[in-house]
PDB file of N, CA, C and O in Angstrom:
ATOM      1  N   UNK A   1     209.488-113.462  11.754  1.00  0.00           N
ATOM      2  CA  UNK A   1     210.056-114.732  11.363  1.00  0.00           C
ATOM      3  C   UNK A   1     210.100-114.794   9.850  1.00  0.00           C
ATOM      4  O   UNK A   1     209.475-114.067   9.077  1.00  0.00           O
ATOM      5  N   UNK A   2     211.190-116.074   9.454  1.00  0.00           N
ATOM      6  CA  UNK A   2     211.002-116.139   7.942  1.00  0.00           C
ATOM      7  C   UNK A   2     211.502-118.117   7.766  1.00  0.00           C
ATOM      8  O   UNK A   2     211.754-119.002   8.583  1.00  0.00           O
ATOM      9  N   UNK A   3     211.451-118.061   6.632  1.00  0.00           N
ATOM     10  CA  UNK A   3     211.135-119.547   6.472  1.00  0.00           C
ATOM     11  C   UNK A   3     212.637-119.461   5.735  1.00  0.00           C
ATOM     12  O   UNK A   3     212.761-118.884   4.655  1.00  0.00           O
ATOM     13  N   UNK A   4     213.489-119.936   6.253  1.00  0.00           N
ATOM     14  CA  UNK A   4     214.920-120.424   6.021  1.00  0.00           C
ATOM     15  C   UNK A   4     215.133-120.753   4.255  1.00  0.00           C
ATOM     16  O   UNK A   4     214.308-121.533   3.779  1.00  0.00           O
ATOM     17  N   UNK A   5     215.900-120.344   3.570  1.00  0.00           N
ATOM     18  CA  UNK A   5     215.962-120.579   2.006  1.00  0.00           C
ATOM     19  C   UNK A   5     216.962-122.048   1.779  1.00  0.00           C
ATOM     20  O   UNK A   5     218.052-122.312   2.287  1.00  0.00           O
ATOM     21  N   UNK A   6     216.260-122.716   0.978  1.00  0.00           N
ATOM     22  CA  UNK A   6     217.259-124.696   1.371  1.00  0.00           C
ATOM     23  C   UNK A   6     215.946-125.232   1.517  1.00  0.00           C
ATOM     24  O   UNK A   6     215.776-126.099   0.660  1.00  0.00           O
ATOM     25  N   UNK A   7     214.880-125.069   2.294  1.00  0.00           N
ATOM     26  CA  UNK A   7     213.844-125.425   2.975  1.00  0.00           C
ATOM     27  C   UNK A   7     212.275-125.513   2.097  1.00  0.00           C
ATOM     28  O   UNK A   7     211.280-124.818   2.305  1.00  0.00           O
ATOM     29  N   UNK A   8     212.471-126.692   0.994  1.00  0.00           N
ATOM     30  CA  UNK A   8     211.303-126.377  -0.024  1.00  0.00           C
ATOM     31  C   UNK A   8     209.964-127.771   0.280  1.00  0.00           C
ATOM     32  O   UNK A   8     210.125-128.943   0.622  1.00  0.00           O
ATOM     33  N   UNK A   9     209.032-127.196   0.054  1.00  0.00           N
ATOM     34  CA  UNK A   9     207.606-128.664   0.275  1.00  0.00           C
ATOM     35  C   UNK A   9     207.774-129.162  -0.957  1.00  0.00           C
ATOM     36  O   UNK A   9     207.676-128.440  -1.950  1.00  0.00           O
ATOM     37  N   UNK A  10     208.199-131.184  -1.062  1.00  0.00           N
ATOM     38  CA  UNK A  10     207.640-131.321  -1.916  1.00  0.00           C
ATOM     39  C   UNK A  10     206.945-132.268  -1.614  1.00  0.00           C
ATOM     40  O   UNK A  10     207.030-132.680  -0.457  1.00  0.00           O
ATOM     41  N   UNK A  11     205.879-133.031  -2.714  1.00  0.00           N
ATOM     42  CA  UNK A  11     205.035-134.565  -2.791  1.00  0.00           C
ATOM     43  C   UNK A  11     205.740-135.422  -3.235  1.00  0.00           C
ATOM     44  O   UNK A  11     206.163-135.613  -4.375  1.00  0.00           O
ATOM     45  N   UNK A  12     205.954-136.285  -1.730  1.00  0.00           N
ATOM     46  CA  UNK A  12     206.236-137.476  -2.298  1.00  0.00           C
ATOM     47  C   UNK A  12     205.642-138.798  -1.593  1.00  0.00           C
ATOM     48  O   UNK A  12     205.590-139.152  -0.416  1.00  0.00           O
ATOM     49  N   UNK A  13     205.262-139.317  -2.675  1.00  0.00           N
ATOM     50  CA  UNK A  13     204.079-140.360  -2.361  1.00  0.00           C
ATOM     51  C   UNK A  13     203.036-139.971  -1.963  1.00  0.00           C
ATOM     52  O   UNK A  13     202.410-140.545  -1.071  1.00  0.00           O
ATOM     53  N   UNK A  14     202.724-139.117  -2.442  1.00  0.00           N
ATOM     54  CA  UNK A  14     201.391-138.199  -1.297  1.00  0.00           C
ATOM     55  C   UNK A  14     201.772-137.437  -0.375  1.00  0.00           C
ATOM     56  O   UNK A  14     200.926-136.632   0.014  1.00  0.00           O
ATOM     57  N   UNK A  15     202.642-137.418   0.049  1.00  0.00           N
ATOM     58  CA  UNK A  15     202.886-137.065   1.593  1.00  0.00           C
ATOM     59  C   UNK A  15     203.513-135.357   1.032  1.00  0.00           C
ATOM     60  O   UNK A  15     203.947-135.154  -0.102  1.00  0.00           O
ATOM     61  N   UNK A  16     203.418-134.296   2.127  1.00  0.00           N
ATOM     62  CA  UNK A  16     203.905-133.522   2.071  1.00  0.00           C
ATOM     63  C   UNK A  16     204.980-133.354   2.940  1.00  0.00           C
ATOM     64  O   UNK A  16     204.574-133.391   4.102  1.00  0.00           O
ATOM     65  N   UNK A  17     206.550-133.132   2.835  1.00  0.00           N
ATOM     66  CA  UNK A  17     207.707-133.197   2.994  1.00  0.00           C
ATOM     67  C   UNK A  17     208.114-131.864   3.092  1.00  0.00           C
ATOM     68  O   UNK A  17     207.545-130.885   2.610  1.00  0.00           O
ATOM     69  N   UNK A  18     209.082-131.898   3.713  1.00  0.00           N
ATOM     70  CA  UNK A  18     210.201-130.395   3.467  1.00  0.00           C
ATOM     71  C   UNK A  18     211.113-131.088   3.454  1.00  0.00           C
ATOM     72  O   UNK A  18     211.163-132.053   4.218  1.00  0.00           O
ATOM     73  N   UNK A  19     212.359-130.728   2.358  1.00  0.00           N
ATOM     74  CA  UNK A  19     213.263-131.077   2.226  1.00  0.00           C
ATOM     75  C   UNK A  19     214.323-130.169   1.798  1.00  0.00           C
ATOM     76  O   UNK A  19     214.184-129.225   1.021  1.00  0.00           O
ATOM     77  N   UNK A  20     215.506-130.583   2.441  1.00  0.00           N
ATOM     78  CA  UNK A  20     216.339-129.638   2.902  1.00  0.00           C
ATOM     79  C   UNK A  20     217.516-129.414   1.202  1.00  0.00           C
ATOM     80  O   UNK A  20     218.042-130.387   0.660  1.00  0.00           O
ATOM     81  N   UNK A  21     217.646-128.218   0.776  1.00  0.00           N
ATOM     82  CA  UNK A  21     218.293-128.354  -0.733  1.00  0.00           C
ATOM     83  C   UNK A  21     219.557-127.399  -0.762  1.00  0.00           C
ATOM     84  O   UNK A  21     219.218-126.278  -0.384  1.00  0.00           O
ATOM     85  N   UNK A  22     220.546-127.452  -1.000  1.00  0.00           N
ATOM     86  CA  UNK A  22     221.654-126.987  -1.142  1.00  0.00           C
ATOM     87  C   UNK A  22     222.582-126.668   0.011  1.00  0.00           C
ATOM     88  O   UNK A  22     222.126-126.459   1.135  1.00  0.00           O
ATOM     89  N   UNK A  23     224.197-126.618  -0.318  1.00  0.00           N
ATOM     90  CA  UNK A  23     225.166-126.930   0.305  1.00  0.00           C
ATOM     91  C   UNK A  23     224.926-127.047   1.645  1.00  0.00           C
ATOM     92  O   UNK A  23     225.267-128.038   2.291  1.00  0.00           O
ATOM     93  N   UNK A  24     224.047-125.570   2.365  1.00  0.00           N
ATOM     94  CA  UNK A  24     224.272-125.284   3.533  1.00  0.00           C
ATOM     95  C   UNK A  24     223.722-126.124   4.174  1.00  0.00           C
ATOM     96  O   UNK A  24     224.086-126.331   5.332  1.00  0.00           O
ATOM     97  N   UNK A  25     222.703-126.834   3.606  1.00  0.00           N
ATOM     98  CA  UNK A  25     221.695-127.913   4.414  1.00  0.00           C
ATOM     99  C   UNK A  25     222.414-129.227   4.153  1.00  0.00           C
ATOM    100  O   UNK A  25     221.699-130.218   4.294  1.00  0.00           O
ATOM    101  N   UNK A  26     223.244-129.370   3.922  1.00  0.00           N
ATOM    102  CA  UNK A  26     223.553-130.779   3.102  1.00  0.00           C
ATOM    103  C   UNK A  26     223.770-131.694   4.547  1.00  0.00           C
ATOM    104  O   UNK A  26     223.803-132.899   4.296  1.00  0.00           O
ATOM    105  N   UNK A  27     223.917-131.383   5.929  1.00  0.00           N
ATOM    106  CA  UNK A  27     223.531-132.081   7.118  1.00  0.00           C
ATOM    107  C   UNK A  27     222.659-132.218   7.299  1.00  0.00           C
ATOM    108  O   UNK A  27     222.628-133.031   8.223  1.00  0.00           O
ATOM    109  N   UNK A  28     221.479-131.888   6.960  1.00  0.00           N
ATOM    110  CA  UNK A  28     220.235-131.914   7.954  1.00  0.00           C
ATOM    111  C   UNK A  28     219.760-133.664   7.480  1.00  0.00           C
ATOM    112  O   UNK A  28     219.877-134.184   6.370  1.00  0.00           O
ATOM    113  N   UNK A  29     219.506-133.946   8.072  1.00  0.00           N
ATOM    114  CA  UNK A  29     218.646-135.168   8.662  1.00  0.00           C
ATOM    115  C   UNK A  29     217.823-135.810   8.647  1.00  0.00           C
ATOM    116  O   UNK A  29     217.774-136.971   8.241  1.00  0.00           O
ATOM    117  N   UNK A  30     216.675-134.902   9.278  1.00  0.00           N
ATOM    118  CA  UNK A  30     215.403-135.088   9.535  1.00  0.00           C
ATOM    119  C   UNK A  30     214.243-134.804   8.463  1.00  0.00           C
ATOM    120  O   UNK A  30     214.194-133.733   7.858  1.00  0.00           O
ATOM    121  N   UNK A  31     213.441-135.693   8.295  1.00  0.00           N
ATOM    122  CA  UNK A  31     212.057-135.267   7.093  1.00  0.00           C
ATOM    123  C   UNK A  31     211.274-134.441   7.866  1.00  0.00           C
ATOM    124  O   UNK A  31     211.119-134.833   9.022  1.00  0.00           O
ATOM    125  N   UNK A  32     210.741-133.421   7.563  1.00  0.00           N
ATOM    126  CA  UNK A  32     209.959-132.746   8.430  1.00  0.00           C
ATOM    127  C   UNK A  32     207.949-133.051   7.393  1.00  0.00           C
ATOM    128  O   UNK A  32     207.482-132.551   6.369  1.00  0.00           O
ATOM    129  N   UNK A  33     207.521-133.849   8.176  1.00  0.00           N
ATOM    130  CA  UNK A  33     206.390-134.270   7.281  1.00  0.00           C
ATOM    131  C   UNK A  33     205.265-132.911   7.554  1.00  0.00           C
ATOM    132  O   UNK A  33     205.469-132.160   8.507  1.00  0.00           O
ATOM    133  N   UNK A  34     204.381-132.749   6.857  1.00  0.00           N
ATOM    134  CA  UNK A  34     203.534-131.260   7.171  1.00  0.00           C
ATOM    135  C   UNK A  34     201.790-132.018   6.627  1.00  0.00           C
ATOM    136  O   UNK A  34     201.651-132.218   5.420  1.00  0.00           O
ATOM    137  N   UNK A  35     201.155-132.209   7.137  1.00  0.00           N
ATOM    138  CA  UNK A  35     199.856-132.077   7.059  1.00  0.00           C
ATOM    139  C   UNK A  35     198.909-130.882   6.171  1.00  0.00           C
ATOM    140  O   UNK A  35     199.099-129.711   6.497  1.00  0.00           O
ATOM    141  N   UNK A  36     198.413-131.023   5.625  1.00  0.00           N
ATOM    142  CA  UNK A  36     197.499-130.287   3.914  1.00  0.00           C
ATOM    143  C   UNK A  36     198.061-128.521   4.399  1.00  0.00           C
ATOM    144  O   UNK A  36     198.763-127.699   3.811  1.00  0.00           O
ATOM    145  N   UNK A  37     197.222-128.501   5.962  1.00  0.00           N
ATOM    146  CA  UNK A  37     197.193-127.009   7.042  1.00  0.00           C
ATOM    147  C   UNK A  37     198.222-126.108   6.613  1.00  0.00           C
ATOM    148  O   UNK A  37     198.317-125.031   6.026  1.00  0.00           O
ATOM    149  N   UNK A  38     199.412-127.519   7.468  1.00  0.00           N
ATOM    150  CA  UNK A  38     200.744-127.039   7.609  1.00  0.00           C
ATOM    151  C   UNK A  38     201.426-126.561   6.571  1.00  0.00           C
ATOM    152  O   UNK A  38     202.018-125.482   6.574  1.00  0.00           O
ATOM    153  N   UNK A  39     201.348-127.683   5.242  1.00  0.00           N
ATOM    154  CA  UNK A  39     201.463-127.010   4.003  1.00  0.00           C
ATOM    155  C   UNK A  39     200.928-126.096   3.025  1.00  0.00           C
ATOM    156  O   UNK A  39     201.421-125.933   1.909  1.00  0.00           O
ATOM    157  N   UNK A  40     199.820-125.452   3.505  1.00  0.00           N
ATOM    158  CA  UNK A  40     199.500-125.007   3.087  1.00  0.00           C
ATOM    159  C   UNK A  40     200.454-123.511   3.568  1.00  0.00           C
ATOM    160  O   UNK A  40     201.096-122.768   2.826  1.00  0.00           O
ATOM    161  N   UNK A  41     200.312-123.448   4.655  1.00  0.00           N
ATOM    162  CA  UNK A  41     200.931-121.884   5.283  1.00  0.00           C
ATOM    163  C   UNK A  41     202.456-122.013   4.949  1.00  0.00           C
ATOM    164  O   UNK A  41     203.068-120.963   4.755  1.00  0.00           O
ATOM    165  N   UNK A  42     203.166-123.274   4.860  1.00  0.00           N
ATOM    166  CA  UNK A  42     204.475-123.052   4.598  1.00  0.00           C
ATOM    167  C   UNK A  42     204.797-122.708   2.917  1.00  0.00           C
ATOM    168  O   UNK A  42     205.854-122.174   2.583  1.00  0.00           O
ATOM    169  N   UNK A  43     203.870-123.043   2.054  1.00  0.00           N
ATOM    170  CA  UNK A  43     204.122-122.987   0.753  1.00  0.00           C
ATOM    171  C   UNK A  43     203.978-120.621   0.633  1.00  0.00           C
ATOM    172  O   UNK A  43     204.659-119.819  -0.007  1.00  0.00           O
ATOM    173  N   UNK A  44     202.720-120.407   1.643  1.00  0.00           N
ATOM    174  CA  UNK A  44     202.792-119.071   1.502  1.00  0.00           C
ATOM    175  C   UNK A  44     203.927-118.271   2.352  1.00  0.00           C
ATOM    176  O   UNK A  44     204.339-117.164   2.004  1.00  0.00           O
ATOM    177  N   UNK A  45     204.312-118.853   3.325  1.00  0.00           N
ATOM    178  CA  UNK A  45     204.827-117.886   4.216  1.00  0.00           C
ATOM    179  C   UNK A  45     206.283-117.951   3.607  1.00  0.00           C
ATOM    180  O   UNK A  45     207.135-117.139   3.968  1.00  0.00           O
ATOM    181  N   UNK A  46     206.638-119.257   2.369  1.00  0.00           N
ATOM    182  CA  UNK A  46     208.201-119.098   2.236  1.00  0.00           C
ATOM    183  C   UNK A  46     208.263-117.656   1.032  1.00  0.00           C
ATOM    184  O   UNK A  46     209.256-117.047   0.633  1.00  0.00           O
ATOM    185  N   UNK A  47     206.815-117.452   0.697  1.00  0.00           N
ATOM    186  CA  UNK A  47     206.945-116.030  -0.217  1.00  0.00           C
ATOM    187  C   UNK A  47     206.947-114.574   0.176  1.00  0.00           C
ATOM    188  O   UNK A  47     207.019-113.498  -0.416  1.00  0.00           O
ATOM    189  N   UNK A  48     206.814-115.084   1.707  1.00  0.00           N
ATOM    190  CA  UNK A  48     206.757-113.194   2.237  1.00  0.00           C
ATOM    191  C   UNK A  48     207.779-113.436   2.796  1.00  0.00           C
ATOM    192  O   UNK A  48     208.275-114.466   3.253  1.00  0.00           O
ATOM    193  N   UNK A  49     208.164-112.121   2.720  1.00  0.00           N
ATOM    194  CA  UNK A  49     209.779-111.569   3.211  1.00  0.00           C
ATOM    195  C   UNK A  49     209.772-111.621   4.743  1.00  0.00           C
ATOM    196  O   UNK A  49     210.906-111.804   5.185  1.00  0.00           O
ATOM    197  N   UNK A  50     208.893-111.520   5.610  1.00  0.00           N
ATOM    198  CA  UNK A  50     208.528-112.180   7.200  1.00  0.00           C
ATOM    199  C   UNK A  50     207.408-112.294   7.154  1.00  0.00           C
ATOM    200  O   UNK A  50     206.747-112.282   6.116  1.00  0.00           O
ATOM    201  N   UNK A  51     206.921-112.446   8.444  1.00  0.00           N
ATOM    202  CA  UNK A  51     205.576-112.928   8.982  1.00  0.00           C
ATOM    203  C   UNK A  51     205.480-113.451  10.626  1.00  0.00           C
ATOM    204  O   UNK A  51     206.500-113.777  11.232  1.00  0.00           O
ATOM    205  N   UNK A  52     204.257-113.483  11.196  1.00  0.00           N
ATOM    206  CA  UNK A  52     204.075-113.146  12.739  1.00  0.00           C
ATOM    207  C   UNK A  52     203.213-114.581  12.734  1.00  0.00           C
ATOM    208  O   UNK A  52     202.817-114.994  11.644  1.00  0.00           O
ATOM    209  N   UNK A  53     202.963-115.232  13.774  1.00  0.00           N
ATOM    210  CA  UNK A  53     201.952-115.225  13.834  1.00  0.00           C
ATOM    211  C   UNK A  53     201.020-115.179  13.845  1.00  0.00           C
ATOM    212  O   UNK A  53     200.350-116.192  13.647  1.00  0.00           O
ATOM    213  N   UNK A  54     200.328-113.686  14.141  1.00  0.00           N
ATOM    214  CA  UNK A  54     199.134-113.083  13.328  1.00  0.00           C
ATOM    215  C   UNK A  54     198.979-113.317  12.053  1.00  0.00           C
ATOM    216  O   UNK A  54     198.297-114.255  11.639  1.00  0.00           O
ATOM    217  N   UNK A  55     199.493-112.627  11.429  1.00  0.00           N
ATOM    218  CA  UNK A  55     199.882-113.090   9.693  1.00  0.00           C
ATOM    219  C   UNK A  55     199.371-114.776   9.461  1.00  0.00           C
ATOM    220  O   UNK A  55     198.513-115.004   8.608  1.00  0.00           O
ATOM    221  N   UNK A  56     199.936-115.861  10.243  1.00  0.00           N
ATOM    222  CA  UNK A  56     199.641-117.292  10.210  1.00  0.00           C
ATOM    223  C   UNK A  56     198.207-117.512  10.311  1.00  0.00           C
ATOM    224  O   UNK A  56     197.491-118.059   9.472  1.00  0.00           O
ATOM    225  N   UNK A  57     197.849-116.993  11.503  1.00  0.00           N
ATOM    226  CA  UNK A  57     196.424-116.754  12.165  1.00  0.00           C
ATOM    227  C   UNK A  57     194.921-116.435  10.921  1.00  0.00           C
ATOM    228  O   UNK A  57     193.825-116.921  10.641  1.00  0.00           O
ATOM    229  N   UNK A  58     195.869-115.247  10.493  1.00  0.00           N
ATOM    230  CA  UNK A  58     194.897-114.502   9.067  1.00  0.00           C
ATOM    231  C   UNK A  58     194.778-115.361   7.891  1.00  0.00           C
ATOM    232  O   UNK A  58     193.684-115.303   7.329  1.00  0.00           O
ATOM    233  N   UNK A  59     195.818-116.292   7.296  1.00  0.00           N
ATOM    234  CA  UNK A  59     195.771-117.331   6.242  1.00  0.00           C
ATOM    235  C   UNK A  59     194.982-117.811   7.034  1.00  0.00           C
ATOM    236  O   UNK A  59     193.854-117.338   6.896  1.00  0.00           O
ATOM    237  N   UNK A  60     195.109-118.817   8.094  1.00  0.00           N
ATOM    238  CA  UNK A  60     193.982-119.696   8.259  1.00  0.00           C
ATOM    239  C   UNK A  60     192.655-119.844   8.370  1.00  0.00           C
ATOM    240  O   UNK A  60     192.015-120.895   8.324  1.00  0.00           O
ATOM    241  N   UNK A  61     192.114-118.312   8.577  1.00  0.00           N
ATOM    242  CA  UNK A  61     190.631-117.865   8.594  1.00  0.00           C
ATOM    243  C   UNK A  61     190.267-117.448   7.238  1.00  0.00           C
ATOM    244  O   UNK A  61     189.116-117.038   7.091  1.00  0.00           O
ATOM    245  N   UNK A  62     191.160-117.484   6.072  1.00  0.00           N
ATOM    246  CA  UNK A  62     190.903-116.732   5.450  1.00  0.00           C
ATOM    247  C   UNK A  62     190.402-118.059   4.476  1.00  0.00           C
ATOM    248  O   UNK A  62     189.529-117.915   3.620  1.00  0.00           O
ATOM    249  N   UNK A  63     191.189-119.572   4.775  1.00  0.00           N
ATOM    250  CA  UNK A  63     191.438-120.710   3.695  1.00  0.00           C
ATOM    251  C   UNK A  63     190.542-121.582   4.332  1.00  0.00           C
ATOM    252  O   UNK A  63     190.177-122.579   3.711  1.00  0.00           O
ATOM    253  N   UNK A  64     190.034-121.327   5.722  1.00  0.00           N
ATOM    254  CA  UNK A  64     189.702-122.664   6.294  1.00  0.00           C
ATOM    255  C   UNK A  64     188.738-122.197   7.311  1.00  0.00           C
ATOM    256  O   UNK A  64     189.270-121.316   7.987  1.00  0.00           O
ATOM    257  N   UNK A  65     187.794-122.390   7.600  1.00  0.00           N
ATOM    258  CA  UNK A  65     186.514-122.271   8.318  1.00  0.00           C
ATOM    259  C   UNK A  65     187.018-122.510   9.722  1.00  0.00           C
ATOM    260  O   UNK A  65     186.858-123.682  10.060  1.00  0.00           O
ATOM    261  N   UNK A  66     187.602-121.711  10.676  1.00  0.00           N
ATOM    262  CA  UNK A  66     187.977-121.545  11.806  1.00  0.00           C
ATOM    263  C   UNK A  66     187.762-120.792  12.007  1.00  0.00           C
ATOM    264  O   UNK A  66     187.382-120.031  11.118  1.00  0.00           O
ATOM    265  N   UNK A  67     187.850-120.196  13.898  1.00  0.00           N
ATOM    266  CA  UNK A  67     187.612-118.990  14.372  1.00  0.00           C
ATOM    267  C   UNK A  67     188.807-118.414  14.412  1.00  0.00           C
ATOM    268  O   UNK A  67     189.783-119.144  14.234  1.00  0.00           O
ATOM    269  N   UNK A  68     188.996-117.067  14.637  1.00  0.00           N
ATOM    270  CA  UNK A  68     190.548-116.156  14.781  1.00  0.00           C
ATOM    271  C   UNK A  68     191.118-117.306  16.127  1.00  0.00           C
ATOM    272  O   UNK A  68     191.721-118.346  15.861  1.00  0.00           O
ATOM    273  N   UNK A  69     190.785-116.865  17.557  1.00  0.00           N
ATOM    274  CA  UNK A  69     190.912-117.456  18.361  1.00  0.00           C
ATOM    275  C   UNK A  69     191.566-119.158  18.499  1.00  0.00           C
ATOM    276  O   UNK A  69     192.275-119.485  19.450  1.00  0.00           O
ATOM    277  N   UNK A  70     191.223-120.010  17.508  1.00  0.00           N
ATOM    278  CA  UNK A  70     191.647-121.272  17.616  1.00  0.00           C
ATOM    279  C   UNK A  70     192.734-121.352  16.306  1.00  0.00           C
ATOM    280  O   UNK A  70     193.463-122.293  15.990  1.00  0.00           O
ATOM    281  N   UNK A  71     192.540-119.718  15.514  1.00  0.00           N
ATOM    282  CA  UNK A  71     193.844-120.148  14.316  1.00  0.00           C
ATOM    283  C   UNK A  71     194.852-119.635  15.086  1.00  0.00           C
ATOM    284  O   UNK A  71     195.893-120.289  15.026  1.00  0.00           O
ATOM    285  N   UNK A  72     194.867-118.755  15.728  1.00  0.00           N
ATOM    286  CA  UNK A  72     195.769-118.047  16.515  1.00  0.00           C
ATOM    287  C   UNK A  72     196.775-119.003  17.226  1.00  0.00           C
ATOM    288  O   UNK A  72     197.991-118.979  17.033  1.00  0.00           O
ATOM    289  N   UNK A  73     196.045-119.945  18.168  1.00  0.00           N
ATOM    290  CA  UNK A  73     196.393-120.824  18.905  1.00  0.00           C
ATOM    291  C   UNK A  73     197.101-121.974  17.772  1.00  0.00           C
ATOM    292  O   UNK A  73     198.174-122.496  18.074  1.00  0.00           O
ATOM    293  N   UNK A  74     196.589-122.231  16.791  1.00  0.00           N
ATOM    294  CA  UNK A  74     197.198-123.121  15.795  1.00  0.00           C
ATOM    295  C   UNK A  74     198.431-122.927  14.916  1.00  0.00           C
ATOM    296  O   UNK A  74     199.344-123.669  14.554  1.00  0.00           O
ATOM    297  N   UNK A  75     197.994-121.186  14.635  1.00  0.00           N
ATOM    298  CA  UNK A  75     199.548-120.883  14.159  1.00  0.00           C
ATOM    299  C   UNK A  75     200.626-120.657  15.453  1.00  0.00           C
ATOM    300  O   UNK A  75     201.768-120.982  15.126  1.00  0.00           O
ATOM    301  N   UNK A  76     200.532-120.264  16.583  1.00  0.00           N
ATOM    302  CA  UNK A  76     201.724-120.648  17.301  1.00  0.00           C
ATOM    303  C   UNK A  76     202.278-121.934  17.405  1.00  0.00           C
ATOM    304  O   UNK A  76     203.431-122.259  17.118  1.00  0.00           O
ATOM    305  N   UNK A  77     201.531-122.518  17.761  1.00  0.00           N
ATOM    306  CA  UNK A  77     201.904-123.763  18.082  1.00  0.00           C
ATOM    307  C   UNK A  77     202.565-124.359  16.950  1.00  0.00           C
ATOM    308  O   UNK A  77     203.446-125.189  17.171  1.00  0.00           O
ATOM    309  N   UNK A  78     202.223-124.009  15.607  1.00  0.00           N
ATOM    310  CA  UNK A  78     203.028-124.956  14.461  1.00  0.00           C
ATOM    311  C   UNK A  78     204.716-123.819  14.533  1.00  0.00           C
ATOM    312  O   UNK A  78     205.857-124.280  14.508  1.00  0.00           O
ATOM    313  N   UNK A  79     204.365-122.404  14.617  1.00  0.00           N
ATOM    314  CA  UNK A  79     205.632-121.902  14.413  1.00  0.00           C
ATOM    315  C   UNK A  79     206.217-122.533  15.292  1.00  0.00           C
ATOM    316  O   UNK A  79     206.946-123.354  14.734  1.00  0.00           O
ATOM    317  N   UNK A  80     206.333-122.629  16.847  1.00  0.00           N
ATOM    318  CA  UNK A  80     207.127-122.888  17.683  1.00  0.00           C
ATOM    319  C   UNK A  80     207.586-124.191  17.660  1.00  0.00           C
ATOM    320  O   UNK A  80     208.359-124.630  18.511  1.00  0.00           O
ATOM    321  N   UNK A  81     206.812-125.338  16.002  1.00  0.00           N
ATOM    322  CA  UNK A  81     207.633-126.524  15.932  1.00  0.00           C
ATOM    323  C   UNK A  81     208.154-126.547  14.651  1.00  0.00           C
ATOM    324  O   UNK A  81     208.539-127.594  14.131  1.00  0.00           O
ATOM    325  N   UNK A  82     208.210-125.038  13.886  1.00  0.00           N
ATOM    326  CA  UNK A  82     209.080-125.007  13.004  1.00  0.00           C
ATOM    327  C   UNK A  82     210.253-124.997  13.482  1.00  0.00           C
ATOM    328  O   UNK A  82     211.000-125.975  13.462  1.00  0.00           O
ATOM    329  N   UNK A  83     210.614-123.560  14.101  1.00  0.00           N
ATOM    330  CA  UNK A  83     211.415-123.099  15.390  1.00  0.00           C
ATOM    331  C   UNK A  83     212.322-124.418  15.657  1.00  0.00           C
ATOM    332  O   UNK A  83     213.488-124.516  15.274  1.00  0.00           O
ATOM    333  N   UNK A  84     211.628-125.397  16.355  1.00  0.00           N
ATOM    334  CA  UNK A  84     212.520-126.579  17.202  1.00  0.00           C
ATOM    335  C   UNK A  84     213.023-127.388  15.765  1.00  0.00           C
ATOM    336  O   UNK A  84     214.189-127.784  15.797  1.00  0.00           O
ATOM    337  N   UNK A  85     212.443-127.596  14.830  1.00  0.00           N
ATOM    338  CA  UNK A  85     212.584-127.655  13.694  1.00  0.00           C
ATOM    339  C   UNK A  85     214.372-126.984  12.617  1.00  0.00           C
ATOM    340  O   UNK A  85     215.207-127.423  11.826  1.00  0.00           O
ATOM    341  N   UNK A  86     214.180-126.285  13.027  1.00  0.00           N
ATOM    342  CA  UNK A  86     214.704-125.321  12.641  1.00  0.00           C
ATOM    343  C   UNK A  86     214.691-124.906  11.083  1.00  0.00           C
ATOM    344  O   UNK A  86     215.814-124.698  10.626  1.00  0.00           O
ATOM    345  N   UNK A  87     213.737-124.767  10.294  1.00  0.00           N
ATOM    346  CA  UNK A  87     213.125-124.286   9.218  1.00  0.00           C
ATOM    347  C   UNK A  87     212.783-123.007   9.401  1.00  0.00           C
ATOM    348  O   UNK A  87     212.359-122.528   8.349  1.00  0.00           O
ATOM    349  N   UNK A  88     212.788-122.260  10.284  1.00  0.00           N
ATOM    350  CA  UNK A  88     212.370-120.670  10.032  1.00  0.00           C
ATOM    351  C   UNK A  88     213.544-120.098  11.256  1.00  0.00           C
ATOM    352  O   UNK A  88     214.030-120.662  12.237  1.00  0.00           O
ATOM    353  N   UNK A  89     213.710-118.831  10.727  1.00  0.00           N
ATOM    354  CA  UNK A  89     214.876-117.783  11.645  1.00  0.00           C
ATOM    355  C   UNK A  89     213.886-116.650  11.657  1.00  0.00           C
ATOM    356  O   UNK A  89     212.853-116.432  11.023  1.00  0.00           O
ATOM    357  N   UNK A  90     214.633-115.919  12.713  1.00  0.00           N
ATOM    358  CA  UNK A  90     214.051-114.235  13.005  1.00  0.00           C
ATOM    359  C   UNK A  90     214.689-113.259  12.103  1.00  0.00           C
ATOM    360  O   UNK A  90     214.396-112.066  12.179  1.00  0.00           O
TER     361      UNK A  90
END
């Protein structure tokens, strides 16, 4: 997977946002709000050229006092609502 280019985090009001930037996005819609976690992995993963799951899994043990097992389960679950999202492609 990769994190769609248009697709940048910023702060506003506190809040962490993705917001959608140039021509190709100029439909999109929706605020996609992201929680400290969420932003945290989206600010890294828009710098690697792909990334797995696993890869998601490994930031989160690495930033945040979790087990492999429950980051594992945490990074799917957020990819598969980037995905519906549509902020990241294969």
């Amino acid at each position: 997977m990769k994190a769609k280019k248009g697709f940048n985090l910023r702060d506003v009001c506190g809040e962490k946002i993705i917001v959608a930037e140039g021509k190709e996005n100029i439909d999109f819609s929706n605020i996609i709000s992201m929680n400290e976690t969420a932003a945290y992995l989206w600010e890294r993963v828009q710098k690697m050229e792909s990334f797995t799951p696993k890869e998601m899994a490994e930031l989160l043990v690495d930033a945040y006092e979790v087990d492999n097992e429950t980051a594992q389960a945490d990074a799917t679950n957020l990819l598969r609502q980037w995905q519906e999202a549509g902020i990241v492609e294969e």
